[in-house]
C-alpha positions in Angstrom: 17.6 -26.6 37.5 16.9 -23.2 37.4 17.1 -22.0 33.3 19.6 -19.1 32.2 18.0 -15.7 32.5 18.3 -15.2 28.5 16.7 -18.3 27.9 13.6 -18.1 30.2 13.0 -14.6 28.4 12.6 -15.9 25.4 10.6 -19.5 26.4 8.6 -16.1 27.9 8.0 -14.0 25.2 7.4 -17.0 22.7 4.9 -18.3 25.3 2.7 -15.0 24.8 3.4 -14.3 21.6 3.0 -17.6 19.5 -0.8 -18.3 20.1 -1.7 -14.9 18.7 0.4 -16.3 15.5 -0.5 -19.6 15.2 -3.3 -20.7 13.4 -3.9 -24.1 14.3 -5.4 -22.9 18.0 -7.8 -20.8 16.0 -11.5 -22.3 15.2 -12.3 -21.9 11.8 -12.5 -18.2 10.3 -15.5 -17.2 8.6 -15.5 -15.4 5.2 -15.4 -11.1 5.5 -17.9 -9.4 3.7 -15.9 -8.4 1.3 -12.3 -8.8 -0.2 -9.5 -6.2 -0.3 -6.7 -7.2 -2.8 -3.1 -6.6 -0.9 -1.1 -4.3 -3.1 2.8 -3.1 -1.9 4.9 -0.5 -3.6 5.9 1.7 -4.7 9.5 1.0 -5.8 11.5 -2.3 -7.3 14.4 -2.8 -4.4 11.6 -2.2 -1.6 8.9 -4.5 -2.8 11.8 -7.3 -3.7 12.6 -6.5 0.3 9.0 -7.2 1.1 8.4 -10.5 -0.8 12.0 -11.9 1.3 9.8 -11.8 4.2 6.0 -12.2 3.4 4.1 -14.0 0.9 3.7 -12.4 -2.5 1.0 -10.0 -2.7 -2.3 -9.8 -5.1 -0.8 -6.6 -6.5 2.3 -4.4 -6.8 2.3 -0.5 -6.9 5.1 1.2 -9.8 4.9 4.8 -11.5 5.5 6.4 -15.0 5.3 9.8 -16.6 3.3 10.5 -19.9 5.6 12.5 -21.1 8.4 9.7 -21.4 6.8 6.6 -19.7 9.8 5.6 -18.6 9.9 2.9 -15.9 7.7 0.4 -17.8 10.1 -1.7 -19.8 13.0 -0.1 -18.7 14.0 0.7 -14.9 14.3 4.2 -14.3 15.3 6.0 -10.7 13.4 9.7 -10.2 15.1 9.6 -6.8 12.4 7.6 -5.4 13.4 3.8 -5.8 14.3 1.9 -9.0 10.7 2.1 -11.0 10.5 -1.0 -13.2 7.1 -2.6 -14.0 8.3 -5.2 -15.9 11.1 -5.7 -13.2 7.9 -6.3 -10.4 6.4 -8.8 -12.8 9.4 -11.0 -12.7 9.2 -10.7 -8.6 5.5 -11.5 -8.5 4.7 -13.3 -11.3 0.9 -13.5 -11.9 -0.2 -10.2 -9.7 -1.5 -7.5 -11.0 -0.4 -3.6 -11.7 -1.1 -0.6 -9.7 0.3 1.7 -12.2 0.6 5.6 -10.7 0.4 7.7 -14.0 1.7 11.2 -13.8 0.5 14.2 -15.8 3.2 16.7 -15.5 0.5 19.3 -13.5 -1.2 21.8 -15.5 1.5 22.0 -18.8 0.7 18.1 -19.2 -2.7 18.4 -19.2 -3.0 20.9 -21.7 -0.8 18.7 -24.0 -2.9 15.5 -23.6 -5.5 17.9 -24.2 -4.4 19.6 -27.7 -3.6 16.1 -28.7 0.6 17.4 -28.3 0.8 13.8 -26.4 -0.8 11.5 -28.8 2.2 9.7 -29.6 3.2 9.1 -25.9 -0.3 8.0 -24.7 0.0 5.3 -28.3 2.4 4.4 -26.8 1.2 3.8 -23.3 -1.7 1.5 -25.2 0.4 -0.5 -26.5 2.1 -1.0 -23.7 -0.6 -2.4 -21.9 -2.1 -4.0 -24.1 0.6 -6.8 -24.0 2.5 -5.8 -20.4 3.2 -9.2 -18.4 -0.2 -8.1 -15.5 -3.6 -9.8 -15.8 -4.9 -6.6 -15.4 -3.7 -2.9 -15.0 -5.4 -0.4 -12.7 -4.1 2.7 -14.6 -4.2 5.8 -11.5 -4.7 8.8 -14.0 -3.1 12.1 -12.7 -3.3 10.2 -9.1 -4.0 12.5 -6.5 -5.6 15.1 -8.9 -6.7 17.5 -5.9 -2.8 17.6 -4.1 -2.4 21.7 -4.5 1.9 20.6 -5.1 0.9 18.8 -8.3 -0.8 21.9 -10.1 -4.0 19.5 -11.9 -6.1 22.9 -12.0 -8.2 24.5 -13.1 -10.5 21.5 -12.4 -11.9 21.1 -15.8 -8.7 21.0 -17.5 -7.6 17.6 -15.6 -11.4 16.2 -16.9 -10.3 17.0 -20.2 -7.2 15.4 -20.5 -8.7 12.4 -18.1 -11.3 12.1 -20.9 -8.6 11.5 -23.6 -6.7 9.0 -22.2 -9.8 7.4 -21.2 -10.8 7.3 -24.7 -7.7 5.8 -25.7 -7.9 3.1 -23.2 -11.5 2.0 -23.7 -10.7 -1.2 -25.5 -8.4 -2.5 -23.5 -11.4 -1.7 -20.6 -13.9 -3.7 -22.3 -11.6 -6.4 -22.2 -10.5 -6.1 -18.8 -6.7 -5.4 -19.4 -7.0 -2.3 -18.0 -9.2 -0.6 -15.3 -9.5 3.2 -14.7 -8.3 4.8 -11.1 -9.3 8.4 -10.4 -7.3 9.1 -6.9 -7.9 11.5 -4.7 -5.2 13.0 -2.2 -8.1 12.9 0.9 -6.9 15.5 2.8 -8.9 16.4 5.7 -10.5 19.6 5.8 -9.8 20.5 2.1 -11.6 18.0 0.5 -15.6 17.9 0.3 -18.2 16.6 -2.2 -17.8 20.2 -4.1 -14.5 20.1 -4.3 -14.5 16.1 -5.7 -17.1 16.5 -8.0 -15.0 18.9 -9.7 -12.7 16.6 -10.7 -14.7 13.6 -11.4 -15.2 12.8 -15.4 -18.2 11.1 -14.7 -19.6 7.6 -13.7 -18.7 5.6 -17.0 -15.0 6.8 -16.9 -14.6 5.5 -13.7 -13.8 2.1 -12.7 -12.4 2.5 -9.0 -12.1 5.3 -6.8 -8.7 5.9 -5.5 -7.5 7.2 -1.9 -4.4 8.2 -0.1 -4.1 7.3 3.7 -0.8 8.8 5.5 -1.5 11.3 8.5 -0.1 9.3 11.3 -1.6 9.1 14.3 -4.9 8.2 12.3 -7.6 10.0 14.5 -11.2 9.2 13.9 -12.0 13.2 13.2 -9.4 13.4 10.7 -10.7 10.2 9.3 -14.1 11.5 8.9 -12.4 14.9 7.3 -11.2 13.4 4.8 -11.0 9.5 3.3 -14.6 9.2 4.6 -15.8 11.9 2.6 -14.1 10.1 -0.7 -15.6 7.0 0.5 -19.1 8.5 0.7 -18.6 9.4 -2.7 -17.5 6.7 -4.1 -20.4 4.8 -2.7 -23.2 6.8 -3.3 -21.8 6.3 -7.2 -21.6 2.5 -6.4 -17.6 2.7 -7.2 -15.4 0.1 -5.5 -12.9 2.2 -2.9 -9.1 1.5 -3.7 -6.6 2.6 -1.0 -4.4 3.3 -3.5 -1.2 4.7 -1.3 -0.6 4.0 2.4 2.0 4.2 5.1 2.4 6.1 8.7 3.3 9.5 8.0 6.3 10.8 10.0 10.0 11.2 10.8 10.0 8.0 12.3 7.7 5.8 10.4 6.5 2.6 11.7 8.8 3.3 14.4 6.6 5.8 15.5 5.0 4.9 19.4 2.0 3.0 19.9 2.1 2.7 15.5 -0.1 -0.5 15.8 -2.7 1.7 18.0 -2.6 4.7 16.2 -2.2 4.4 12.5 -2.8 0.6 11.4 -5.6 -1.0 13.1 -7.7 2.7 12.2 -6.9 2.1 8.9 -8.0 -1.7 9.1 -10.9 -0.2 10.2 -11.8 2.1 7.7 -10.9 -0.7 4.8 -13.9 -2.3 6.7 -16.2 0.1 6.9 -15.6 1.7 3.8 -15.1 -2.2 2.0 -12.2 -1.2 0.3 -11.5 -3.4 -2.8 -7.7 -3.6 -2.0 -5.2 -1.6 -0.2 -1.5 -0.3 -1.3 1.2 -0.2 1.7 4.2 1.2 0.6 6.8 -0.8 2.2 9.8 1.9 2.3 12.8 3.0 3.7 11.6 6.8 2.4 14.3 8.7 4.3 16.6 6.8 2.1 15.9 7.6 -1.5 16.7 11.4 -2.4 13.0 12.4 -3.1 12.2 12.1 -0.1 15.5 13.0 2.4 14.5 15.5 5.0 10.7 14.9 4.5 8.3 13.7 6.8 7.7 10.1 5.3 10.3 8.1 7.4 10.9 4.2 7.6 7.6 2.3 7.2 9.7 -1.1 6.0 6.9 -3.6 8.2 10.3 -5.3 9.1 12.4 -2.6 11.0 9.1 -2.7 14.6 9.0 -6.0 15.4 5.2 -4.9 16.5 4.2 -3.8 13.0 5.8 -7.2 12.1 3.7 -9.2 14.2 0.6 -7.0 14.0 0.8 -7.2 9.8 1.0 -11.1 10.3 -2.0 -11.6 12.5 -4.1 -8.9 10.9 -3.2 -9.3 7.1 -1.1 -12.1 6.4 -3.2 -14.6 8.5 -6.9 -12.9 7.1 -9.1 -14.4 4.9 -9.8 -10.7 3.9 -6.8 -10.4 2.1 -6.0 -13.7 1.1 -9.0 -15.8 -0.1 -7.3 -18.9 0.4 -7.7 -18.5 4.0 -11.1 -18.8 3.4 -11.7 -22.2 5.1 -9.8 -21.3 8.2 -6.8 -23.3 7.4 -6.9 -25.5 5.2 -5.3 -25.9 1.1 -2.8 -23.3 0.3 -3.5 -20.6 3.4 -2.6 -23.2 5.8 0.8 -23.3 4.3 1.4 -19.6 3.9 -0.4 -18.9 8.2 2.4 -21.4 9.3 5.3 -19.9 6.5 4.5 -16.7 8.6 3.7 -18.3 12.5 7.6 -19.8 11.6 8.5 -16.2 10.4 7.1 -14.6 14.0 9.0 -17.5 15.6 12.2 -16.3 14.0 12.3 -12.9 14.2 11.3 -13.4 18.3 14.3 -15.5 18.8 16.3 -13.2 16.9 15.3 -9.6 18.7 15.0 -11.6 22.2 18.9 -12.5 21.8 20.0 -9.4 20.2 18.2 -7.1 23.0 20.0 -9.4 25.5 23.2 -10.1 24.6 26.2 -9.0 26.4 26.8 -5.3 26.1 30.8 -3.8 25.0 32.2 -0.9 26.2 30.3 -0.5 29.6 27.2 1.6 28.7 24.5 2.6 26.9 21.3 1.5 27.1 19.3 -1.9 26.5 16.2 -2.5 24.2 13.4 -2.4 25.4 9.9 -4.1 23.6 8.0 -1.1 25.4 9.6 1.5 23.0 7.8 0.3 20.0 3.9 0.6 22.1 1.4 -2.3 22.0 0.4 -5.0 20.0 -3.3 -4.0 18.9 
């Protein structure tokens, strides 16, 4: 008997797409040379989005301001999400903190400078120093070198890096708290001149920080401008942190050929460069105020059923990113490979009968897999 059209599509699609999921046809994987720590952000309702579908991650992204340091203990919205440290602690108990910490551009850094902000940044210690996170990576003035933030002159934003790194020393030697300097990477506009600059030199330094947005990722632009912060990192034998991430553009991960163009040359250059973890910001952007009419669109991993897949097979199901994956199966990454082979299952089933369901009204169009590019 010849099967229903609907239901031979999807025995179809499940047919191609499953052994690329499934972890069980797969020999064992060998260990990376090196580890990257998964980090999501940047906001409480999208990361709590994030952890419905995936397994939590070894580190979640928030913000604060020195000059009130809201959104630690307390939620606070800036028109950017619901910021709420404490609130992300309670989602992924055990993780650690990406915290963005922003200066206020050139008026905040003289006032961390003339010691104006002494009371805040006390504050901010003792904060940390008994915050619910294994460990903070404090991102101080991130993206120092981004022209809209106003960090200049240069030496200014070393001075007032310096004091806050004096304040936090203690709860470095212990390991509470590890220092980020982040640079914006733009390509063309930032050189070895232009970083060393900025940098307060190698013992204030624990990580070097980078953003990754331009979407499509080509490898000149690459080469423009996070390669030139990962040559600098390196040749100061500084871990590289990806500290913010996500295809830039109107239409986000919905974006043509996204796997192709923006995520697997970004897998690439957290390879090459051996980034010591990675931030996506998982995001409906186009939906919270700050960022309405901007170019950062909807990068949720959820809404292109290719970025879905492709995020599985490439980070969910790699040992790179989760080192209990390490022995190609077995203990606790067997259990979250099949969690998210079963997860690939589902949400095939569920986009197979939605795209093929009977249509209403007598047009329009149908969906079409094709729309959303290949799966790299």
């Amino acid at each position: 008997m010849t099967p229903p059209p609907r239901l031979f599509r999807l025995l179809l699609f499940l047919l191609l797409a499953l052994p690329s999921a499934l972890p069980s046809a797969l020999p064992p994987l060998p260990p990376p040379p090196s580890r990257t720590a998964l980090c999501i952000g940047q906001d409480l309702s999208s990361v709590s989005a994030y952890l419905l579908t995936f397994p939590p991650p070894a580190m979640v992204s928030s913000y604060t301001n020195i000059s009130d340091l809201n959104g630690l203990a307390e939620p606070v919205d800036y028109g950017s999400g619901v910021q709420h440290a404490n609130g992300l602690a309670e989602l992924a108990p055990g993780a650690d903190l990406l915290l963005g910490l922003w200066l206020g551009g050139s008026p905040g850094l003289s006032s961390l400078s003339s010691g104006a902000l002494d009371p805040q940044v006390s504050r901010l210690v003792s904060y940390l120093s008994s915050c619910p996170f294994p460990t903070v990576r404090v991102r101080v003035g991130y993206e120092f070198d981004n022209p809209a933030f106003g960090y200049s002159p240069p030496l200014l934003y070393v001075e007032a890096y310096k004091v806050l790194a004096a304040a936090l020393a203690p709860l470095r030697a212990k390991g509470r708290v590890r220092l980020v300097w982040h640079s914006m990477a733009h390509p063309g506009s930032t050189t070895p001149a232009s970083l060393l600059a900025y940098y307060p030199g190698d013992a204030l330094v624990d990580e070097v920080g980078v953003s990754l947005f331009e979407a499509p990722y080509s490898a000149e632009r690459m080469a423009a401008g996070p390669a030139v912060v990962a040559a600098f990192a390196a040749a100061r034998s500084k871990p590289l942190l990806v500290a913010e991430a996500s295809p830039y553009g109107a239409a986000g991960v919905l974006s043509p050929n996204v796997t192709s163009s923006w995520f697997s040359p970004v897998l690439s250059f957290l390879s090459s460069s051996r980034a010591s973890a990675f931030c996506y910001v998982s995001a409906d952007w186009q939906a919270q105020p700050m960022w309405a009419g901007s170019q950062f669109g909807d990068s949720r991993l959820t809404s292109n059923p290719r970025a879905f897949a492709w995020w599985n097979k490439h980070v969910i199901l790699s040992p790179r990113f989760d080192p209990k994956r390490e022995d190609g199966g077995g203990g606790g990454g067997a259990l979250r490979a099949v969690a998210a082979s079963a997860l690939v299952a589902a949400g095939a089933v569920f986009y197979w009968w939605w795209g093929s369901r009977p249509k209403r009204g007598g047009g329009g169009g149908t969906r079409s897999g094709g729309a959303y590019g290949s799966l790299e």
